[in-house]
C-alpha positions as CSV (number, residue, x, y, z in Angstrom):
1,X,0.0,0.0,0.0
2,X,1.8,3.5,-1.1
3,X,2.1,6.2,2.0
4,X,0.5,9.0,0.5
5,X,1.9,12.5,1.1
6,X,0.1,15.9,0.7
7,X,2.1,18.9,-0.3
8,X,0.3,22.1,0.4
9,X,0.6,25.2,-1.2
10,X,-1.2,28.5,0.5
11,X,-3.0,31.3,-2.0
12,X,-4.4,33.3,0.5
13,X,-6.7,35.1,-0.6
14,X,-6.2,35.0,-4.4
15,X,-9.5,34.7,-6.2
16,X,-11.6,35.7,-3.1
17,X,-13.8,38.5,-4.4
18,X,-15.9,38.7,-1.2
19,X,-14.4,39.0,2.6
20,X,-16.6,36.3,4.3
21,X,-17.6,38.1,7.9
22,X,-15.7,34.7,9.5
23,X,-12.6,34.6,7.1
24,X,-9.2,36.2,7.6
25,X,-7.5,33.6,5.1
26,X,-4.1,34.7,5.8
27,X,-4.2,34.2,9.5
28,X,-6.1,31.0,8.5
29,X,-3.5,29.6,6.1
30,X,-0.3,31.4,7.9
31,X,1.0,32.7,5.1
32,X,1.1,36.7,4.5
33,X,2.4,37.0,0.8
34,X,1.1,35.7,-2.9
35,X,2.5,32.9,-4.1
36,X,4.4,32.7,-7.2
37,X,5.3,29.5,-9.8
38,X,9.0,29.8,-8.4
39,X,7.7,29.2,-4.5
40,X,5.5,26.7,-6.1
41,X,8.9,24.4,-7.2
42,X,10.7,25.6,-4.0
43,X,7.8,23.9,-1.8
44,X,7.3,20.8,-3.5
45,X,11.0,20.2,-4.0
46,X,11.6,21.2,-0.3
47,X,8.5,18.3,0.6
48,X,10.1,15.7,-1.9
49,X,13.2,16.2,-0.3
50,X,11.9,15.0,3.5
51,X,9.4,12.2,2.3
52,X,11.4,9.1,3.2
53,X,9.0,6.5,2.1
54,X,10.3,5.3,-2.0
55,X,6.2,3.4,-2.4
56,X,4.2,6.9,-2.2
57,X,1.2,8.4,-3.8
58,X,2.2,12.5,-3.9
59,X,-0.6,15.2,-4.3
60,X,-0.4,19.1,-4.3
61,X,-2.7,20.3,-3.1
62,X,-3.5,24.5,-3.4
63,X,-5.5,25.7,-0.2
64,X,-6.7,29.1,0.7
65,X,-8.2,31.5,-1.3
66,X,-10.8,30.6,-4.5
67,X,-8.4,28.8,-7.1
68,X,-10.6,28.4,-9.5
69,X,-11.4,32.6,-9.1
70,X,-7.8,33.7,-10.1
71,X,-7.4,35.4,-13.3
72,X,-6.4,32.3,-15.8
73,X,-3.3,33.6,-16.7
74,X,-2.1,33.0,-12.6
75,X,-4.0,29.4,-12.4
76,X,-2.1,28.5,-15.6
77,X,1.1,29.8,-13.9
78,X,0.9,27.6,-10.6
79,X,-0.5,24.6,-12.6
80,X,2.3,24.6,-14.8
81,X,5.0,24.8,-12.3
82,X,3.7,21.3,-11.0
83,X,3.9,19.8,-14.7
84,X,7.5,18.7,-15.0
85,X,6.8,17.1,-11.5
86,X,4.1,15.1,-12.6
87,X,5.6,14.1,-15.9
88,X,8.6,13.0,-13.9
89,X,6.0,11.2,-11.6
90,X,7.5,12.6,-8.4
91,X,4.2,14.0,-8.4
92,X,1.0,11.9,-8.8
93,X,-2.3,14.7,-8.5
94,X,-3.0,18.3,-7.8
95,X,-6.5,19.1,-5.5
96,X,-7.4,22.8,-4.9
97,X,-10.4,24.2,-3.3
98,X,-12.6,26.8,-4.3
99,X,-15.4,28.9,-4.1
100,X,-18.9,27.3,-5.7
101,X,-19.3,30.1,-7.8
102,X,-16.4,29.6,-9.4
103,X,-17.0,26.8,-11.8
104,X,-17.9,26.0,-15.2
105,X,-17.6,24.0,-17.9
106,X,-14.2,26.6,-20.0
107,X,-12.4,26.1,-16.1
108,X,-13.0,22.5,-15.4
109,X,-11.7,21.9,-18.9
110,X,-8.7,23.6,-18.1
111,X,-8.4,22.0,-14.7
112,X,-8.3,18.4,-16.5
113,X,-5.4,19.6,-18.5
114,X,-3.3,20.2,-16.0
115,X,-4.0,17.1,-14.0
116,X,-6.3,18.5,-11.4
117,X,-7.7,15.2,-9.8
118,X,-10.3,16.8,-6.7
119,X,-11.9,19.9,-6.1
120,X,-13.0,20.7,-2.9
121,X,-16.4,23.6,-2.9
122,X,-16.4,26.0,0.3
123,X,-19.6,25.1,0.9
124,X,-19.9,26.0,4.5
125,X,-24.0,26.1,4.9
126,X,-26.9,25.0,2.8
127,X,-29.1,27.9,4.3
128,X,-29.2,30.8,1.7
129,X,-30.3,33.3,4.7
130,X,-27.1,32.1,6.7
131,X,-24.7,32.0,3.7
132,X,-25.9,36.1,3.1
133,X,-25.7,36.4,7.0
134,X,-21.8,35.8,6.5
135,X,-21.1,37.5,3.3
136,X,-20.4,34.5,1.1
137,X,-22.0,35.8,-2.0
138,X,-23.1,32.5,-3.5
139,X,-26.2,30.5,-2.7
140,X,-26.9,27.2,-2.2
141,X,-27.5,26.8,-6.0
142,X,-24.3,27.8,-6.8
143,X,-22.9,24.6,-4.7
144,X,-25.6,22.0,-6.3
145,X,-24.5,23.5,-9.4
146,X,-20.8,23.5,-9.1
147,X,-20.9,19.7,-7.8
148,X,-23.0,18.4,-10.4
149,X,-20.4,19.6,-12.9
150,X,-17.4,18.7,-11.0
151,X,-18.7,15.1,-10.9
152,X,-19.4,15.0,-14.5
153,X,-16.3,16.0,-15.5
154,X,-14.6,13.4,-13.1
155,X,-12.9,15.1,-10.8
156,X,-13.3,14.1,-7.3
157,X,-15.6,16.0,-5.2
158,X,-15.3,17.7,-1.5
159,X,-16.9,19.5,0.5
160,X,-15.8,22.1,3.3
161,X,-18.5,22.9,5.4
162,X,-18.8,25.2,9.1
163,X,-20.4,24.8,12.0
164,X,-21.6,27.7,14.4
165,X,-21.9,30.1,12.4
166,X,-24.1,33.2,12.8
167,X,-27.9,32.4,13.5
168,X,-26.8,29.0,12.6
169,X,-29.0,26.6,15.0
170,X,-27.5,22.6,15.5
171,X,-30.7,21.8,13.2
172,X,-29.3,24.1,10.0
173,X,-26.0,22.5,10.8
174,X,-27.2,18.9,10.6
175,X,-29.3,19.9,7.4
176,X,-26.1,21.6,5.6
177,X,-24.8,17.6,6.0
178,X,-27.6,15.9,4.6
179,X,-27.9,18.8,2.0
180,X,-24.6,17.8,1.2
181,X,-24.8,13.9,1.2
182,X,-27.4,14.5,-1.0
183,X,-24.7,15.7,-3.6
184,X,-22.4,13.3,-3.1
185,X,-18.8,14.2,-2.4
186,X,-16.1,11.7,-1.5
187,X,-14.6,13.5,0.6
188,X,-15.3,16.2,3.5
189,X,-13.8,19.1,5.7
190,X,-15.3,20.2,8.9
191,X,-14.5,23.1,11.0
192,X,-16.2,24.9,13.8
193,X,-16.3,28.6,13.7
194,X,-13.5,30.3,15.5
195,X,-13.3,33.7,16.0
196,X,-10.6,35.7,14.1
197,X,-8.4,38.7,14.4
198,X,-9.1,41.4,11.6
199,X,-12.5,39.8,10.6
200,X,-15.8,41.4,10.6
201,X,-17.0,38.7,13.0
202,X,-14.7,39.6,15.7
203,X,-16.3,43.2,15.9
204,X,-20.2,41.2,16.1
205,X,-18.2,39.2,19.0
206,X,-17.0,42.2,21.0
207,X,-20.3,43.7,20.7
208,X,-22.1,40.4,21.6
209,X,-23.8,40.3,18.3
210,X,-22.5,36.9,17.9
211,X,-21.8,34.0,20.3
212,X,-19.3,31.3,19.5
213,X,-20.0,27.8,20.3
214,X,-17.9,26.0,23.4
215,X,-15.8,23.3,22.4
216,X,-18.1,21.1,24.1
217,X,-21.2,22.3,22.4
218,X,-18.8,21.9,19.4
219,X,-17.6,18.5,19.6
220,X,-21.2,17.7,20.2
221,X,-22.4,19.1,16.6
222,X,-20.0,18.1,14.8
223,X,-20.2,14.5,16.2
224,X,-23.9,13.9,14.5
225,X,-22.6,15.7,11.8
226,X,-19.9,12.4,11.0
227,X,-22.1,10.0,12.0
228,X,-24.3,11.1,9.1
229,X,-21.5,10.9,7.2
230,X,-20.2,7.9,7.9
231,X,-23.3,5.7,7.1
232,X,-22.7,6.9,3.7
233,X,-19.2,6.2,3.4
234,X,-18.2,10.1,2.6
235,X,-14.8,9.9,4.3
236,X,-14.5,13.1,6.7
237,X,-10.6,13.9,5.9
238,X,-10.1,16.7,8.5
239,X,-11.9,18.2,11.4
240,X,-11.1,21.7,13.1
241,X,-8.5,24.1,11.6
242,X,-5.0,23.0,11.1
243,X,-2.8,24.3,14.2
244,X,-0.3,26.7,13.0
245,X,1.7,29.5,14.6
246,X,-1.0,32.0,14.6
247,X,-4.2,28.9,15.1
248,X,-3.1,28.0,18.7
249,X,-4.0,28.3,22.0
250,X,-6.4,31.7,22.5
251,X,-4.0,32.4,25.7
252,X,-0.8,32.4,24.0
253,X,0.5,36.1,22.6
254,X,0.8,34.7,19.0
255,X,-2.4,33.8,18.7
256,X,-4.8,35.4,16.0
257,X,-7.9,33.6,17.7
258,X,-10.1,35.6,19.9
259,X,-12.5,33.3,20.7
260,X,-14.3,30.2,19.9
261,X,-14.2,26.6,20.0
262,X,-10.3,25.9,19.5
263,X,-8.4,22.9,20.9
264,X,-5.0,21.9,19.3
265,X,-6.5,18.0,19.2
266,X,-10.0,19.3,18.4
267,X,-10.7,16.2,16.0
268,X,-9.3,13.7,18.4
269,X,-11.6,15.0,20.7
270,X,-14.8,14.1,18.3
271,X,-13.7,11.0,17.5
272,X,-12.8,10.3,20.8
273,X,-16.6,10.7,22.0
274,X,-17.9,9.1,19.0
275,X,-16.1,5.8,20.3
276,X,-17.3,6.6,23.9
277,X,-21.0,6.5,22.5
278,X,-20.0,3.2,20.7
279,X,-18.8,1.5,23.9
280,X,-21.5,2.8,26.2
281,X,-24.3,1.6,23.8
282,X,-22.3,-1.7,24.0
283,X,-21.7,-1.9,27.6
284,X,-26.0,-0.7,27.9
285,X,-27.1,-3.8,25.9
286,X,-25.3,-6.6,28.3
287,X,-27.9,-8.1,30.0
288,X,-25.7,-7.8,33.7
289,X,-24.2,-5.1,35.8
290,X,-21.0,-4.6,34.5
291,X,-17.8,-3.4,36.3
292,X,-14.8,-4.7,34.0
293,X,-14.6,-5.1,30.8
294,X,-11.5,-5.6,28.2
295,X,-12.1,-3.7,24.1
296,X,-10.4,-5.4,21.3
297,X,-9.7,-3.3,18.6
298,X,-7.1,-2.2,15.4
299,X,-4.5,-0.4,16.5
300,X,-5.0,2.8,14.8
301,X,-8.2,2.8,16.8
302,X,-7.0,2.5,20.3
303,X,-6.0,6.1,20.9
304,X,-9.1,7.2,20.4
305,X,-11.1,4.3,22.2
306,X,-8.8,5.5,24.8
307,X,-9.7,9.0,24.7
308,X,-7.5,12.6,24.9
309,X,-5.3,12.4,27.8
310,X,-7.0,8.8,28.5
311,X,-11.1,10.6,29.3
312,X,-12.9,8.1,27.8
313,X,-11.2,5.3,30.3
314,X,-12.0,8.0,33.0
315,X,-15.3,8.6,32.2
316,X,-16.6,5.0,31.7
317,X,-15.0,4.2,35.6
318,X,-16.4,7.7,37.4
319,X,-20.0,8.1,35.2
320,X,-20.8,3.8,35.3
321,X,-18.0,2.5,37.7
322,X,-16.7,0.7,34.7
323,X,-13.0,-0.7,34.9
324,X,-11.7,-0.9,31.4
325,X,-8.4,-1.9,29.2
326,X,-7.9,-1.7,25.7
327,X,-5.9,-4.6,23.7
328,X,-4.6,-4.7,20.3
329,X,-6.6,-6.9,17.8
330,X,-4.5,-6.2,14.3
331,X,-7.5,-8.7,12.8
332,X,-10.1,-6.1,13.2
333,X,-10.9,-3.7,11.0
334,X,-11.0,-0.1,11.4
335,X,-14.3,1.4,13.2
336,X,-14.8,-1.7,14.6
337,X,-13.9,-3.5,17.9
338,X,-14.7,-6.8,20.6
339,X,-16.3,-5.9,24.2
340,X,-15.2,-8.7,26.4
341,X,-16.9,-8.7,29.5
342,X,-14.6,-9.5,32.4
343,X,-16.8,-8.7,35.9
344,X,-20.0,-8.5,36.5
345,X,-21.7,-7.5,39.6
């Protein structure tokens, strides 16, 4: 099985012709300058340079910003500095996101030629009200739209979607996922709204015209949110922003985030109650009062089944007086794991 690798490449802000009330994308991305086709070949031959493993499946993937939204002459610039890459295969794919407004036919055309394999849509709600309430300047339409085309033409789809934003209730969260599902992407992004430095919706904050979701409240929402998901098999590749010097810790001086739902394991945390609810539903259906039990599961599971500086193990002993221990089964597949039952009372 090849390792695969993702090299990313920021273009903050290049294409966006709207400021989203939420989005300051060069705090977001980290990077403060426009990108150029020579930092494009710097970065990937900086990345190639550090991947170790020879059996790899490399992608480049352009984040930030609206690709697709860039004058031409610029897209055709960055796409063609991955080229010789690609016809060397030391690269395997490029994936960009973009705005839904920012697709047709003459682009994805374009897109194909240069090898473009998956678009991701900043879809963020499906609620045409809420997607005004933030500035976004594209309606739900324009994503139904955009991803019907995008699967015609063959590229892999994905969605980015929010959750907490302005006036948005749980209820319009869950709907913007089984809005989406209905569309079918293969792949999805999730991130809870965090209040940002320089944006319009850390002035609604200080004036307590918005309210930010705890990271409780959350890791709650976005929890039902992958569960829908998952019964569909759309693959949920990231959850929460990517920590970087200026995403961190709201206490630290560096920090760009005011407020809002940040934790630096943020999607270990979700996960990490999604396998609590497992194991509790589990431990509910024994027909006995049960105070030790021993889970079997894949190793790539366990952390999680463990829970965030171990909470899951703490919470099963203090909330049910459950003793548990987690063991290694390399035979069972992922998502899926054994409940021995050691002691009952």
């Amino acid at each position: 099985m090849k390792k695969e690798y993702i090299i990313p490449i920021f273009v903050p802000h290049l294409g966006c012709k709207k400021c989203c009330t939420f989005c300051n994308q060069r705090t977001i991305s980290g990077e403060k300058k426009q990108v150029t086709a020579e930092d494009v070949r710097n970065t990937i031959d900086y990345y190639l340079s550090n991947f170790k493993n020879e059996n790899q499946y490399v992608e480049v993937a352009f984040f930030g910003g609206s690709f697709t939204a860039i004058e031409v002459e610029k897209q055709e610039e960055l796409l063609s500095a991955v080229q010789p890459y690609i016809k060397s295969k030391k690269v395997n794919s490029i994936r960009l996101s973009t705005r839904p407004d920012a697709i047709n036919k003459s682009i994805l055309k374009m897109l194909k030629k240069y090898h473009v394999k998956t678009i991701e849509l900043g879809v963020q709600s499906s609620n045409n009200y809420i997607l005004a309430r933030c500035k976004r300047g594209h309606g739900f339409d324009d994503v139904i739209k955009s991803s019907k085309l995008i699967r015609i033409y063959g590229f892999n789809l994905g969605h980015q979607i929010m959750v907490g934003l302005p006036d948005s209730e749980e209820k319009d969260d869950i709907q913007t996922a089984k809005d989406c599902i209905k569309l079918k992407p293969k792949m999805v992004r999730l991130y809870p709204v965090l209040v940002i430095k320089g944006t319009e919706l850390e002035e609604e904050y200080k004036k307590g015209d918005f309210i930010p979701l705890t990271v409780g409240q959350a890791i709650e929402r976005s929890k039902e949110i992958i569960k829908l998901f998952n019964k569909k098999n759309i693959q949920v590749i990231r959850v929460g922003l990517q920590n970087t010097d200026t995403i961190t810790d709201i206490s630290t001086e560096e920090s760009e985030v005011i407020a809002g739902p940040y934790h630096p394991a943020f999607g270990q945390l979700v996960q990490d109650s999604i396998w609590y609810d497992k194991i509790v539903n589990e431990i509910k259906s024994v027909n006995a009062k049960v105070i030790e039990v021993e889970i079997e599961a894949n190793p790539k599971d366990v952390n999680n089944i463990i829970g965030h500086k171990k909470e899951n193990i703490n919470k099963l002993k203090d909330t049910y007086a459950v003793l548990t221990t987690v063991k290694n089964n390399e035979k069972l597949k992922l998502g899926k794991f054994k409940l021995n039952v050691i002691k009952v009372a």
